[in-house]
C-alpha positions as CSV (number, residue, x, y, z in Angstrom):
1,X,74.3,19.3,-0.8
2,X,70.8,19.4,-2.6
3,X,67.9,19.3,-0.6
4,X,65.3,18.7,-3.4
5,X,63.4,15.9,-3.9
6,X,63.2,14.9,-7.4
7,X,59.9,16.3,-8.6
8,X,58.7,12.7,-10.5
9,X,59.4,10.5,-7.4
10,X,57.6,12.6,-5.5
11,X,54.6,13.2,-8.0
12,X,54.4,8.8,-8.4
13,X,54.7,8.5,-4.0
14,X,52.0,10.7,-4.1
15,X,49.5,9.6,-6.4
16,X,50.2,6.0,-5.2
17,X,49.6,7.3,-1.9
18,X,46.4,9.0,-2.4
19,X,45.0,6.0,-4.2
20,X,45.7,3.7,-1.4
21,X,43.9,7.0,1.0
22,X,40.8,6.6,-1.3
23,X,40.6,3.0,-1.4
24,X,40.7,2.7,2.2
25,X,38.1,5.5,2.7
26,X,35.9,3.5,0.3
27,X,36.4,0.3,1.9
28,X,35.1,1.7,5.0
29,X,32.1,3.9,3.5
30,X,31.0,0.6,2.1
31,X,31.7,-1.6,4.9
32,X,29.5,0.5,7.0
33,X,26.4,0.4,4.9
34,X,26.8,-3.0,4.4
35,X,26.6,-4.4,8.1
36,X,23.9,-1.4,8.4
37,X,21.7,-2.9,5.9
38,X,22.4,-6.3,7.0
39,X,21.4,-5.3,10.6
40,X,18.2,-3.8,9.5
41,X,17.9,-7.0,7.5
42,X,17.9,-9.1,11.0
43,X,15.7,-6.3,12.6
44,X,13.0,-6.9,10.2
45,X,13.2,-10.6,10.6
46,X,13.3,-10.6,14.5
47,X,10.3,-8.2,14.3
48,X,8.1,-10.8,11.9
49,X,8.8,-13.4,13.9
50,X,7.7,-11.8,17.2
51,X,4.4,-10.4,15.2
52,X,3.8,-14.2,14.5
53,X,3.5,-14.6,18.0
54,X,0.7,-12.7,18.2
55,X,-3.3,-13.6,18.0
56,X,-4.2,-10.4,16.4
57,X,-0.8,-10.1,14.3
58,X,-2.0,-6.6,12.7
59,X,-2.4,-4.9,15.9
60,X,0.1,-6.6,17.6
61,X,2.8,-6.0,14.7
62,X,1.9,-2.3,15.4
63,X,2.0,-2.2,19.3
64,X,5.7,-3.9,18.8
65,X,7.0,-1.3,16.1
66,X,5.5,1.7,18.3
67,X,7.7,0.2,21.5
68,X,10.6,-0.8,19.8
69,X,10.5,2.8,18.3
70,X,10.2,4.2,21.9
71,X,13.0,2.3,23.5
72,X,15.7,1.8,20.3
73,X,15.6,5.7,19.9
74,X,15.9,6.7,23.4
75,X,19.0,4.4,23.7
76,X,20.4,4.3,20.1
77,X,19.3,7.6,18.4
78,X,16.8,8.9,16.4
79,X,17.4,6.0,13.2
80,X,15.1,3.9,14.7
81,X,11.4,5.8,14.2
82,X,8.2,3.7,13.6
83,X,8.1,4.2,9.7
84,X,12.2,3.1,9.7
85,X,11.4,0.0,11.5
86,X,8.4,-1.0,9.2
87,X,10.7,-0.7,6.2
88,X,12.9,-3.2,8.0
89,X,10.2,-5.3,8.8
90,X,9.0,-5.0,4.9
91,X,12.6,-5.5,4.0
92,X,12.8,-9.0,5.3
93,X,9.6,-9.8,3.9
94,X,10.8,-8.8,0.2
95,X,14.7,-10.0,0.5
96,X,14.6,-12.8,3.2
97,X,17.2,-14.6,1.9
98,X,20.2,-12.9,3.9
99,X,23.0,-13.5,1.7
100,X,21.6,-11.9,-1.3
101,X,21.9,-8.8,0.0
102,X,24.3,-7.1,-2.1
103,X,26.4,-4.2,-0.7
104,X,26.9,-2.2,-3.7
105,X,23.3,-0.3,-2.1
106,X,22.6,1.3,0.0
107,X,19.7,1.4,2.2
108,X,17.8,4.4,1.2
109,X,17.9,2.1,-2.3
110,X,16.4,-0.5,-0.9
111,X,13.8,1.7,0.5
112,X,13.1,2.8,-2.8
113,X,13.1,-1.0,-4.5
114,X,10.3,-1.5,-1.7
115,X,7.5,0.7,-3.2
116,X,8.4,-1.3,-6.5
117,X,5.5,-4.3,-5.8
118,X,5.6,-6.3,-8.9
119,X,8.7,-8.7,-7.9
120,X,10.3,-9.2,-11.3
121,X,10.0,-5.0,-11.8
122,X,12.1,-4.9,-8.2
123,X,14.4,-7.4,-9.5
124,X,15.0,-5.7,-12.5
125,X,15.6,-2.1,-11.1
126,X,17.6,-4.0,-8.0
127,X,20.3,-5.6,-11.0
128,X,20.1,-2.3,-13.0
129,X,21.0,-0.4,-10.2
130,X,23.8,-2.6,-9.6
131,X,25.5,-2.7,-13.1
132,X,24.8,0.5,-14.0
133,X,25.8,1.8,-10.8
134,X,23.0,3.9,-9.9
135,X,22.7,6.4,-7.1
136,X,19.7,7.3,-5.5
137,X,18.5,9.7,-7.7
138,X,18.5,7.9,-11.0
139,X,17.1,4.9,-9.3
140,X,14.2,6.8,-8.0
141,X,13.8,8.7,-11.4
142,X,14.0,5.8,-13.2
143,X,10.9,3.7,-10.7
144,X,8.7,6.9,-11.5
145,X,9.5,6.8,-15.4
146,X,8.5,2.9,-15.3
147,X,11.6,2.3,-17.4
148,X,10.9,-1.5,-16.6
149,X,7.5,-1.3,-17.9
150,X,8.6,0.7,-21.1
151,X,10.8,-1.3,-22.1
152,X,8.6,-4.8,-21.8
153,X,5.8,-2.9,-23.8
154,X,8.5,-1.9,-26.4
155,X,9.4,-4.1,-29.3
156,X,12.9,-5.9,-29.4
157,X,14.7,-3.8,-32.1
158,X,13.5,-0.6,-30.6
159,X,14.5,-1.6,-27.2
160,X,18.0,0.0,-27.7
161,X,15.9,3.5,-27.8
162,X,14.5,3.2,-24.4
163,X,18.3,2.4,-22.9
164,X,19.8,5.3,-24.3
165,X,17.4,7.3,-23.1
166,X,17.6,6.4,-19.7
167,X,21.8,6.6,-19.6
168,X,21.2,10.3,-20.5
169,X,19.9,10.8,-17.1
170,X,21.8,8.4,-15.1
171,X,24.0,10.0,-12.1
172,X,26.9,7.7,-11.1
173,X,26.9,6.0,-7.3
174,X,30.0,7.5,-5.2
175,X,31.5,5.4,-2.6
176,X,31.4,8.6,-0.6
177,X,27.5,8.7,-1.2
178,X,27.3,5.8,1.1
179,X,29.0,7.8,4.3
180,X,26.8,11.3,3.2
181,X,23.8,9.2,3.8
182,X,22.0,10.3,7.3
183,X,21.1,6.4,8.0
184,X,24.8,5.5,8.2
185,X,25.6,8.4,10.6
186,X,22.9,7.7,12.7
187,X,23.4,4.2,13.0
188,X,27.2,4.4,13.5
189,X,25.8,6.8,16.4
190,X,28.0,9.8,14.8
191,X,25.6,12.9,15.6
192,X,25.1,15.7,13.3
193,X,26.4,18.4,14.4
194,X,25.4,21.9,12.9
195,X,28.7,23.3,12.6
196,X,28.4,20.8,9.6
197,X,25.7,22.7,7.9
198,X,26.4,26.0,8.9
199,X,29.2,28.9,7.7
200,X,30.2,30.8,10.5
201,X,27.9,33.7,9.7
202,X,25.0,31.7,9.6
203,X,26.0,30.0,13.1
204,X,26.4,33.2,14.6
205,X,22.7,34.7,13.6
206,X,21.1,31.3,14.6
207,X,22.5,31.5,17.9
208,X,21.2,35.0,18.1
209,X,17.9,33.9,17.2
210,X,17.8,30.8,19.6
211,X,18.4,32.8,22.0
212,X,16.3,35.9,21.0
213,X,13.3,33.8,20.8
214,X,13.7,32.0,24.5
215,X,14.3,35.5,25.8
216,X,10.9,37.0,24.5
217,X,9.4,35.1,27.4
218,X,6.5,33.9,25.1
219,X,5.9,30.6,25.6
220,X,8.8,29.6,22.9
221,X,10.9,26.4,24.1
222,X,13.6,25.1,22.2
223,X,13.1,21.5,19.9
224,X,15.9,21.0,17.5
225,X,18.4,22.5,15.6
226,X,19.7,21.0,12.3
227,X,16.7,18.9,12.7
228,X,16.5,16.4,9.5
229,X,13.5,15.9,7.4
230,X,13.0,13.3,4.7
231,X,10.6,13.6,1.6
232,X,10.4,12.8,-2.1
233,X,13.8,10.3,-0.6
234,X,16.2,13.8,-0.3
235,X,16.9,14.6,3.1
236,X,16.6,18.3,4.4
237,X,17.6,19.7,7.7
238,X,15.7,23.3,9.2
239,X,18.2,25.4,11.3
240,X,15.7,25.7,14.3
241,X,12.8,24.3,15.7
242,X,10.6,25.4,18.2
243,X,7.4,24.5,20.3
244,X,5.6,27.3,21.6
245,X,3.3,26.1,24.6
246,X,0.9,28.9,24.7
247,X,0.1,29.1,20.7
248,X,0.5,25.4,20.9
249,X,1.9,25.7,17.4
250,X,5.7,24.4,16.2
251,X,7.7,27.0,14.3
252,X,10.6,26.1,11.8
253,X,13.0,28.7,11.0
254,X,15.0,28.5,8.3
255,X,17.9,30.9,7.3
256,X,19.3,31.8,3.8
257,X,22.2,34.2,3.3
258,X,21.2,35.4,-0.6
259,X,18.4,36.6,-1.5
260,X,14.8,35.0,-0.7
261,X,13.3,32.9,-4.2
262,X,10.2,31.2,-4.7
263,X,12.3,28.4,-4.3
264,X,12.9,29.0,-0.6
265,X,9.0,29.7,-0.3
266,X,8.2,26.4,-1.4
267,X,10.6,24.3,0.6
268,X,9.5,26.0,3.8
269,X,6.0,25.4,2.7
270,X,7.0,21.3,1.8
271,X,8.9,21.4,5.8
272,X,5.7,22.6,7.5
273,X,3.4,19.8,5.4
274,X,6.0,17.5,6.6
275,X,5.3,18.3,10.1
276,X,1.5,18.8,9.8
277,X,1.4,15.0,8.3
278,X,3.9,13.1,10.4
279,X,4.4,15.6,13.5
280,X,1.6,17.6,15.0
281,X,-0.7,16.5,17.0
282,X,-4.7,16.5,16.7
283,X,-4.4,19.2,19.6
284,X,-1.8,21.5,18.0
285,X,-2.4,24.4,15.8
286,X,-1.1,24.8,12.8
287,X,2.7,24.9,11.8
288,X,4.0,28.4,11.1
289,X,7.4,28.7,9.3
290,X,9.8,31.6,9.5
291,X,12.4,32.3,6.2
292,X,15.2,35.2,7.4
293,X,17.4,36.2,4.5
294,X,20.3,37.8,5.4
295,X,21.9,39.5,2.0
296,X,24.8,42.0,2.4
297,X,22.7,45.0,1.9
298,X,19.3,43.8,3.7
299,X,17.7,41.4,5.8
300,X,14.4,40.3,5.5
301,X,12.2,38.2,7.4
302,X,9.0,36.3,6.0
303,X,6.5,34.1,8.0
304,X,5.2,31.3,5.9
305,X,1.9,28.9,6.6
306,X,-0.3,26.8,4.3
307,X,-3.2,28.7,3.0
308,X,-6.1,27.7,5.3
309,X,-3.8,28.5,8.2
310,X,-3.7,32.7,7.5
311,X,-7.1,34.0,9.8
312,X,-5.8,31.9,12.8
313,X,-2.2,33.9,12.4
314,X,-3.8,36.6,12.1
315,X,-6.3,36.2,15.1
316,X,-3.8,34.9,17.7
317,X,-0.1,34.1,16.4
318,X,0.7,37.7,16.1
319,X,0.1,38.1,19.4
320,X,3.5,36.4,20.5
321,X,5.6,36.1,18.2
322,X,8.2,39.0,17.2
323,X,7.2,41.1,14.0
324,X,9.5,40.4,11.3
325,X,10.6,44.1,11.4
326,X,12.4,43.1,15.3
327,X,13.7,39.9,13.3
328,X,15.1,41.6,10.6
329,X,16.8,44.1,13.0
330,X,18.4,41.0,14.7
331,X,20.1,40.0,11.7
332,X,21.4,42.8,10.8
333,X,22.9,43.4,14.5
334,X,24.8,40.3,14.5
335,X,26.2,41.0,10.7
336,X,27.3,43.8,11.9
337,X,29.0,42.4,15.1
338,X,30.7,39.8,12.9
339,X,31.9,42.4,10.2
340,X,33.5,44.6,13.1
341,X,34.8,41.7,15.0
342,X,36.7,40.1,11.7
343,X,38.1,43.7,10.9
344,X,39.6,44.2,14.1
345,X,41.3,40.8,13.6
346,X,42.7,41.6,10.7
């Protein structure tokens, strides 16, 4: 008796299969954002009507954001800060009519059609986005290249030129996109965990350094890990975040397992202007970043601040915080441990 399937039947079950996989996955990355986008859509409006409730609706409208913000994100999560819930507000204000709202976007489009302020130019880019099935990026690239007002100051017959420049740079929308976006996992309340981020090397030496750093006994205490950062509309997430209470400064640590570039250098450096803008307080000194590379044959360890911030390091951060020489020697322990622990399991 053969036991084979036929090869062709099983090639056509397959594929047939598979598409009906992806079509349901796609369904449901879409389905998501859209009842996300139309709940932020009846946030804003619930929070414009309450502000017209108010005498001074200015500082009343700001009092109601900054309480909202404190109990929505101690109950649902961290997608409710104060500058999320003014685009919702803004939202409202710039697509009030509810069934308009078209769920081929996403929300971090519509947050980028919402610094567009000429109406007709957010129309346009809103219907471009839409046929030419834009992602993020290409959206965004296209708002700062003012391909709206390029092509209105150029003549008819040369219009043609200005399009096909702009297809050259478009990148395609994936239904996927639409899960990958941190706004739909926060909302669906689906945390982010760091084994999501992280190889297993790089888990190992950041749980070595968590908790190498709360054993110094130096005033460090732990804030985050994987926290997530938006700017320029990417999102970034630094592998550890810490307060130290004495130094009164935050320190980000970030961890890279090539070799360090300038590249690196200048994300850190973007991470800590992040949190000197939007984070630290009047009262806190400034924020010091820490880059470890761990690379086969050496480890290195870099602290990184913004310019004006080097005499105060070098006054009092030294003081209490490890030399990059004991850091360096921490990374290379735990690489070590690793190596020898995966060739005793094989």
């Amino acid at each position: 008796m053969n036991n084979h399937l036929p090869q062709p039947s099983v090639d056509k079950l397959y594929t047939a299969i598979s598409s009906l996989i992806i079509e349901a996955r796609n369904t449901v990355y879409k389905t998501a954002n859209t009842q996300m986008v139309k709940a932020y859509c009846n946030i804003g409006k619930m929070i414009v009507e309450e502000e017209q409730n108010g005498n001074d609706r200015a500082e009343y409208g700001k009092a109601v954001i900054d309480e909202l913000s404190k109990r929505l994100t101690n109950t649902h999560g961290k997608g409710f800060t104060k500058s999320n819930l003014s685009y919702m507000r803004q939202f409202y204000n710039a697509f009030p009519i509810f069934h308009a709202l078209r769920d081929e976007l996403s929300w971090t489009h519509y947050k980028l059609l919402l610094k567009v302020p000429n109406e007709a130019a957010r129309i346009f880019y809103l219907e471009e986005a839409i046929q030419q099935n834009w992602s993020t990026r290409t959206l965004e690239r296209q708002i700062n290249s003012l391909y709206h007002q390029r092509l209105l100051a150029t003549k008819k017959e040369n219009q043609d030129l200005v399009k096909d420049e702009a297809k050259k740079q478009v990148e395609k929308l994936q239904a996927s996109d639409f899960i990958k976006d941190p706004y739909v996992l926060e909302f669906t309340g689906i945390q982010s965990k760091a084994h999501f981020y992280e190889k297993e090397l790089e888990q190992a030496i950041i749980d070595e350094l968590h908790d190498f750093l709360l054993e110094l006994g130096k005033g460090f205490a732990f804030v985050a890990r994987q926290k997530r950062i938006s700017f320029d509309n990417e999102h970034f997430y630094i592998d550890l975040v810490f307060y130290n209470y004495i130094l009164k400064c935050f320190l980000l640590i970030d961890l890279k397992t090539g070799k360090l570039t300038h590249q690196d250098i200048g994300q850190m450096d973007s991470y800590i202007r992040v949190f000197e803008d939007k984070i630290k307080q009047p009262i806190d000194n400034p924020t010091i970043g820490l880059i470890l590379c761990s690379e086969k044959n050496q480890s290195l360890a870099k602290y990184s601040l913004l310019n004006d911030s080097e005499q105060i390091f070098a006054s009092k951060y030294v003081t209490y915080l490890p030399t990059e020489e004991e850091l360096q020697n921490q990374i290379d322990s735990k690489r070590k441990q690793i190596e020898l622990e995966k060739k005793l399991k094989n």
